[in-house]
DOLOKOL-978378 format. One line per field, with one value per atom (N, C-alpha, C): residue number from 1; residue in three letters; x, y, z. Coordinates in Angstrom, 1 decimal, decimal comma, padded with zeros to 4 digits. Each point is the difference from the previous one (the first is absolute). Example, Ala and Ser with C-alpha at 12.3 -4.5 7.8 and 13.67 -1.06 7.14 Angstrom:
2
paro 1|1|1|2|2|2
torkol ALA|ALA|ALA|SER|SER|SER
u 013,2|-000,9|000,9|-000,4|000,9|-000,8
v -005,7|001,2|001,2|001,1|001,1|001,1
w 007,8|000,0|000,0|-000,7|000,0|000,8
This chain:
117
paro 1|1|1|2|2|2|3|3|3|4|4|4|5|5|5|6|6|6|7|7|7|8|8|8|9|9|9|10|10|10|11|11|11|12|12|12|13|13|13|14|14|14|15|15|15|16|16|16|17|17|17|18|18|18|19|19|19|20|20|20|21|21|21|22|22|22|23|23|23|24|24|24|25|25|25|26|26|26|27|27|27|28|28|28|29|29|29|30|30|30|31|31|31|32|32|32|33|33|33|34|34|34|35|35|35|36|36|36|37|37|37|38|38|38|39|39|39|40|40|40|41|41|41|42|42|42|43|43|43|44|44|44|45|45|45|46|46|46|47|47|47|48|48|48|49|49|49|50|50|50|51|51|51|52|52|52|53|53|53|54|54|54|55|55|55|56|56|56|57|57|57|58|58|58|59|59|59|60|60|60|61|61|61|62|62|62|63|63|63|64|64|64|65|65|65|66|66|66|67|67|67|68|68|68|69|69|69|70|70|70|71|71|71|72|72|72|73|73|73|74|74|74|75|75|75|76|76|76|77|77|77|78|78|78|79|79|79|80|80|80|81|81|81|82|82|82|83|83|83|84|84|84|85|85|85|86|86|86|87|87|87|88|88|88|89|89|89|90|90|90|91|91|91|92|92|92|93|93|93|94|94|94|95|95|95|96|96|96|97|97|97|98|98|98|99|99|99|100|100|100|101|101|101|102|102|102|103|103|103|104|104|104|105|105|105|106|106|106|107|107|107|108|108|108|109|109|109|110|110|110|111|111|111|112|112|112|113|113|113|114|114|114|115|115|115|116|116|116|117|117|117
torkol UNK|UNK|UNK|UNK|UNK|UNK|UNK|UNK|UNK|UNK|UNK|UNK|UNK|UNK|UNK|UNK|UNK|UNK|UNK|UNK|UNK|UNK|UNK|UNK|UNK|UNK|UNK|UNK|UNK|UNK|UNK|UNK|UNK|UNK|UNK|UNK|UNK|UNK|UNK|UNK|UNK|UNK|UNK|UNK|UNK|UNK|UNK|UNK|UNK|UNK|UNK|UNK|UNK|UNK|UNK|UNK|UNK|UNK|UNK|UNK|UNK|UNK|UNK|UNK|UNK|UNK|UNK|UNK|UNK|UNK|UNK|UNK|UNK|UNK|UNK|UNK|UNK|UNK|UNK|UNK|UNK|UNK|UNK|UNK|UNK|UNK|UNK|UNK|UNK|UNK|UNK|UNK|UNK|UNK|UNK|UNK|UNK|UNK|UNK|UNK|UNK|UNK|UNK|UNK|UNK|UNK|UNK|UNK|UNK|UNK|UNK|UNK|UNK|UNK|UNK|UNK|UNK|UNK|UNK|UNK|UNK|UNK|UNK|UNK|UNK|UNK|UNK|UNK|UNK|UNK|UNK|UNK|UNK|UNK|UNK|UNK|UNK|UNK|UNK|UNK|UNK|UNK|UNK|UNK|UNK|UNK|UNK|UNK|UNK|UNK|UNK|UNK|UNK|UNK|UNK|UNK|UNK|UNK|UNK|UNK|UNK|UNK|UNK|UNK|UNK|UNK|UNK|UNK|UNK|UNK|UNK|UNK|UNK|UNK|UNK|UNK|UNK|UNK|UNK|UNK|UNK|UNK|UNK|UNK|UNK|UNK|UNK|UNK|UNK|UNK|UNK|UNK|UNK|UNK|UNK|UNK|UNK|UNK|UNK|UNK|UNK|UNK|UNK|UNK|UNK|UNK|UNK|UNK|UNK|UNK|UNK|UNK|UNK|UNK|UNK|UNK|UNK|UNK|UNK|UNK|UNK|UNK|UNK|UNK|UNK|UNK|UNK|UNK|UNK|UNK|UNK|UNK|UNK|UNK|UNK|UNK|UNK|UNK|UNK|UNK|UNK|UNK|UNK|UNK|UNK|UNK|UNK|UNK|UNK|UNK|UNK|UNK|UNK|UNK|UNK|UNK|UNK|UNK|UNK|UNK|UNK|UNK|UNK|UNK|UNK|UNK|UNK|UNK|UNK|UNK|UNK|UNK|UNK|UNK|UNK|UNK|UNK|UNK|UNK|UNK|UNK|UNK|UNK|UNK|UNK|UNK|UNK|UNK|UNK|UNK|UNK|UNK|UNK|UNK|UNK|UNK|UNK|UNK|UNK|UNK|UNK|UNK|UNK|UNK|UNK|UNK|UNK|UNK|UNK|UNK|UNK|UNK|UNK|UNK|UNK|UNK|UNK|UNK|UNK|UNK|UNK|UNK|UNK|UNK|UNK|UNK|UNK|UNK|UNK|UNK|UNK|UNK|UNK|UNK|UNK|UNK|UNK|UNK|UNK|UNK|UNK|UNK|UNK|UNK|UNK|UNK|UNK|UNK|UNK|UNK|UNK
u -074,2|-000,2|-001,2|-000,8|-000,7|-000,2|-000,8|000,3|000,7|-001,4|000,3|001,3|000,1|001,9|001,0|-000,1|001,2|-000,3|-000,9|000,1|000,4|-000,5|000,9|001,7|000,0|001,7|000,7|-001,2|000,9|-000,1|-000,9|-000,5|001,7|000,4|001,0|001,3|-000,2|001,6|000,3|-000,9|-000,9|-000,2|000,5|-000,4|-000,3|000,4|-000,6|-001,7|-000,5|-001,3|-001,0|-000,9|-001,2|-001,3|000,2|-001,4|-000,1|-000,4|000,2|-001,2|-000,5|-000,8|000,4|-000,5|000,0|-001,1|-000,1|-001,3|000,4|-000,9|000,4|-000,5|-000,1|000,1|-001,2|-001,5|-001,1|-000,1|000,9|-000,2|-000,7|-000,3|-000,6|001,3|-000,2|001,4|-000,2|001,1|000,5|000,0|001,3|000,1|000,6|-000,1|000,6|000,6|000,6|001,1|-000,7|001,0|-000,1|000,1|-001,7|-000,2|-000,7|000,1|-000,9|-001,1|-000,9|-001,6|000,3|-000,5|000,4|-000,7|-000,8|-000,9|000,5|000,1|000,9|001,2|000,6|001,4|000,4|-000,9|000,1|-000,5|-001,1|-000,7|000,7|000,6|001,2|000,9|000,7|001,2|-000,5|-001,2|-000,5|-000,1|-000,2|-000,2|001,4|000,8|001,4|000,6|000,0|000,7|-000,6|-001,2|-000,4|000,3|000,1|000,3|001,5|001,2|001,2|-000,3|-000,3|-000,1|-000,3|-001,0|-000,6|001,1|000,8|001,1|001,2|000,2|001,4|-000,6|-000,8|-000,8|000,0|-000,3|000,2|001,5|000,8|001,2|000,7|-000,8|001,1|000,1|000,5|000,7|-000,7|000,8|-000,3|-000,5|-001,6|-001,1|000,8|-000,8|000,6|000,0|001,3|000,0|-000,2|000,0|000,1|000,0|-000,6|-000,3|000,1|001,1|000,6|-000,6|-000,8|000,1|000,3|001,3|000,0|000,0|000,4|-000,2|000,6|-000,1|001,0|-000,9|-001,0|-000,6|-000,3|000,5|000,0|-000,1|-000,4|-000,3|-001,3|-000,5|-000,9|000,9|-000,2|001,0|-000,8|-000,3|-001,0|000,7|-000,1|000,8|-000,9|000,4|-001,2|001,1|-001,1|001,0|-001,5|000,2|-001,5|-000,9|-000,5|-000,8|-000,8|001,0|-000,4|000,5|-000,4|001,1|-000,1|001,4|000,1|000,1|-000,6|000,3|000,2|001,0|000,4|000,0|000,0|000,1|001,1|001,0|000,7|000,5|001,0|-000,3|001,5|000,8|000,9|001,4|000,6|001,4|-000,2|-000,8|000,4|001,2|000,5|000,6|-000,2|-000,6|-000,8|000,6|000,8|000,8|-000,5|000,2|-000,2|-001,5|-000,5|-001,6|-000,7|000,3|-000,1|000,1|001,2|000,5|-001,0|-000,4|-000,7|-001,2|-000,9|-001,1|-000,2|001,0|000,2|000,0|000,4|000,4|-001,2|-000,9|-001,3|-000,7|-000,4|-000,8|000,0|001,5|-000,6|000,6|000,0|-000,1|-002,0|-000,7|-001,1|-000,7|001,0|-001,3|000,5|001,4|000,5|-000,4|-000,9|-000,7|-001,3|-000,3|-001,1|000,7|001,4|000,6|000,6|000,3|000,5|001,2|000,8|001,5|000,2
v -142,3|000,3|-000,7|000,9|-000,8|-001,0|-000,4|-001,1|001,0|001,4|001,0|000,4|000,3|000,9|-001,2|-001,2|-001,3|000,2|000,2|-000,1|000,9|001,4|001,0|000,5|-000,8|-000,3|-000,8|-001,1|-001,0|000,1|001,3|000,3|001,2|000,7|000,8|-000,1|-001,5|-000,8|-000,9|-001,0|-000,5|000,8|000,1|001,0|-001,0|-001,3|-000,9|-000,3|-000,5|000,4|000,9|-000,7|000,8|-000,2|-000,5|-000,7|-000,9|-000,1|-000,5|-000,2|-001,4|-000,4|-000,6|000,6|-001,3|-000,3|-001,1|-001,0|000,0|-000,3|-000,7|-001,4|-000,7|-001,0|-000,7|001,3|-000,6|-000,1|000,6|-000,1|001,3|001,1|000,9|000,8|001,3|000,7|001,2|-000,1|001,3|001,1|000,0|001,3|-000,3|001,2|-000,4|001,3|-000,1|000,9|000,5|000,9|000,7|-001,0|000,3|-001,0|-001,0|-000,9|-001,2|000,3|-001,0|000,0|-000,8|000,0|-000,9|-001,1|-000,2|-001,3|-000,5|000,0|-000,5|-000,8|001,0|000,1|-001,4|000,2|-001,3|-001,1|000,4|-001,7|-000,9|000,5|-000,3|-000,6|000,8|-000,3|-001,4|000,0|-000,7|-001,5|000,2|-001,2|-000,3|000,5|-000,8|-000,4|000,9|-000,6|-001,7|-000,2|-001,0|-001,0|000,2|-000,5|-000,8|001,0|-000,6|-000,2|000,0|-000,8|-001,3|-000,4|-001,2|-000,7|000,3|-000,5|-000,2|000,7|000,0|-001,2|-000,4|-000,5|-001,4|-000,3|-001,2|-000,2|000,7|-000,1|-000,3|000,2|-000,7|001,4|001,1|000,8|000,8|001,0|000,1|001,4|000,4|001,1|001,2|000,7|000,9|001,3|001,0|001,0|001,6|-000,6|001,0|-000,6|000,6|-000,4|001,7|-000,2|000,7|-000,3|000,6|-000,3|001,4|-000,5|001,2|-000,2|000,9|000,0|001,2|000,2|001,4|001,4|-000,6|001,9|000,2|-001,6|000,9|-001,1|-000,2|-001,0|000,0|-001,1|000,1|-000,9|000,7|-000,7|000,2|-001,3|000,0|-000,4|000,1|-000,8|000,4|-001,4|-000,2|-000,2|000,9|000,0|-000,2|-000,5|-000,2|000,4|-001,5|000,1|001,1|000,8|001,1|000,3|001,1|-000,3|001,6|-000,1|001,1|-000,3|000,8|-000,2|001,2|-000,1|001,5|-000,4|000,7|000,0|001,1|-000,5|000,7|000,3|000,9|000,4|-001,4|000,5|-000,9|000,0|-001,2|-000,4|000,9|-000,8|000,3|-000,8|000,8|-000,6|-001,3|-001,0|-001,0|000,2|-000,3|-000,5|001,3|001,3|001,3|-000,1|-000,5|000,8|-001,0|-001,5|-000,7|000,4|000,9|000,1|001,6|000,6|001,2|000,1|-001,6|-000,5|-000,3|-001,2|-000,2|000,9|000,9|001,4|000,8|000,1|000,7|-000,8|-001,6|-000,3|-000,1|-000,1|000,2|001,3|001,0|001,2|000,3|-000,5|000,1|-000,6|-000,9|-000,7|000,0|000,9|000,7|000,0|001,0|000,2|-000,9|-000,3|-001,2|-001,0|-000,3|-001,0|000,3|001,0|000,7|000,3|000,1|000,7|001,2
w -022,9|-001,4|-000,6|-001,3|-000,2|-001,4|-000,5|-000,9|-001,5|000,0|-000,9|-000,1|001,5|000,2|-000,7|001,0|-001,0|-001,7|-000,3|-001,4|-000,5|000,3|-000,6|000,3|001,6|-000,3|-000,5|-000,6|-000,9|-001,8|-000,4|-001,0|-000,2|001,3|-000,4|000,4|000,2|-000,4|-001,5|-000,1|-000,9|-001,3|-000,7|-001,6|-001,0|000,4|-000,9|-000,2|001,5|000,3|-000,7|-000,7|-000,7|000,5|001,1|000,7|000,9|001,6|000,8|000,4|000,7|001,1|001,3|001,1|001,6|-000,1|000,3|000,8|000,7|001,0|002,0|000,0|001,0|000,1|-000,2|000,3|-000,3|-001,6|-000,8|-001,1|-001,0|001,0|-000,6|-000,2|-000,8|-000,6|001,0|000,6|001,2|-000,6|-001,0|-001,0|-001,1|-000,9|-001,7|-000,3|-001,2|-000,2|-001,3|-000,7|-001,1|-001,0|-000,9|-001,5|000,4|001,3|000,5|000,1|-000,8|000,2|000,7|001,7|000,5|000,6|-000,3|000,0|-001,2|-001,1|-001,6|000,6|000,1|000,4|001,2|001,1|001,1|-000,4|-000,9|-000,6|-000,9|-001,1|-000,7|000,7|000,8|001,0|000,7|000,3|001,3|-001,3|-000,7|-001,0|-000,5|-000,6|-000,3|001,3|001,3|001,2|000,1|000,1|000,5|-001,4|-000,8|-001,6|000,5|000,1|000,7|000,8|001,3|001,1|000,1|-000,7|-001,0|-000,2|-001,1|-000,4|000,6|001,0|001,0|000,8|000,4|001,0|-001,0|-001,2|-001,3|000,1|000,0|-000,4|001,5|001,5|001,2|000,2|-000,6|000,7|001,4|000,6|001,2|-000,8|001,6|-000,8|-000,2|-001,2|-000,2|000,8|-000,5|001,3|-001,5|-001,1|-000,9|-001,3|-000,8|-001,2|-001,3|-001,0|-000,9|-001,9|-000,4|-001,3|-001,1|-000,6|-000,8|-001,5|-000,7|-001,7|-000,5|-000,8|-000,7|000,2|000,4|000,1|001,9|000,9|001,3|000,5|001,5|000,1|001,9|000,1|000,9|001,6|000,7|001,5|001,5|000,2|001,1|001,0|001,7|000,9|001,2|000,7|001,1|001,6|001,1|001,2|000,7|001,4|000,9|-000,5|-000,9|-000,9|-000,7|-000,1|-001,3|-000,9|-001,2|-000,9|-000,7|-001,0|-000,5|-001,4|-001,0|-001,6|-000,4|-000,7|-001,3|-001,1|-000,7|-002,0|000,1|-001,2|-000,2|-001,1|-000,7|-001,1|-000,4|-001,2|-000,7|001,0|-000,4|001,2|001,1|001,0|001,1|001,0|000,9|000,7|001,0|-000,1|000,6|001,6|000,1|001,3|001,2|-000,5|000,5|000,4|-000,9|-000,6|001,5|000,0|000,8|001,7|-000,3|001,7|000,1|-000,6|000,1|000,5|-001,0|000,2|001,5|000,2|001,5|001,1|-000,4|000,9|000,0|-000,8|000,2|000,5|-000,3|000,7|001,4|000,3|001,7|000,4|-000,3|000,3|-000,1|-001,1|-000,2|001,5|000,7|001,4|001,1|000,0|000,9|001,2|000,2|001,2|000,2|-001,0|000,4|000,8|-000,4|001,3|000,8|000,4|001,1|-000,5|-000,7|-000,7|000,1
């Protein structure tokens, strides 16, 4: 499968989803989804992840594996696996817990075959 295909299978589980990015590991963006400008979209992302990470890292805690910020009109949910990562925007209450394990589920469906799966 490819990064496009995981997104669009996770775009039509996902109805919360208004916009999705992968990076890979070099840091350039694999693929993006519907509404992402996606250089915007990863540079943002790429700037608050490292914003918390900062601070988990101040605070002792152990590094992060995902980072959630929401608000009443949606919210932004990034999460990182062999050093890549995935970010969506999403519209209002989303289901966090779900949205989370979906994320996770595309991203390595997205490198699938790149690691032999």
């Amino acid at each position: 499968m490819t990064a496009d295909e995981a997104i669009r299978d996770l775009l039509n589980v996902s109805t919360d989803i208004q916009s999705v990015a992968v990076v890979g590991a070099d840091g350039d963006i694999v693929a993006s989804g519907p509404g992402a400008v996606a250089a915007d979209l990863a540079a943002a992302a790429d700037r608050l992840w490292h914003a918390a990470a900062l601070r988990a890292v101040a605070l002792g805690d152990s590094p992060l594996d995902h980072v959630v910020v929401q608000d009443v009109h949606g919210a932004v949910a990034m999460l990182t696996a062999r050093g890549r990562r995935i970010t969506a925007v999403t519209g209002p209450r989303p289901a966090v817990g779900l949205l989370l394990f979906d994320l996770r589920t595309c991203l390595g469906d997205a490198f699938a075959e790149e690691e032999g799966q």
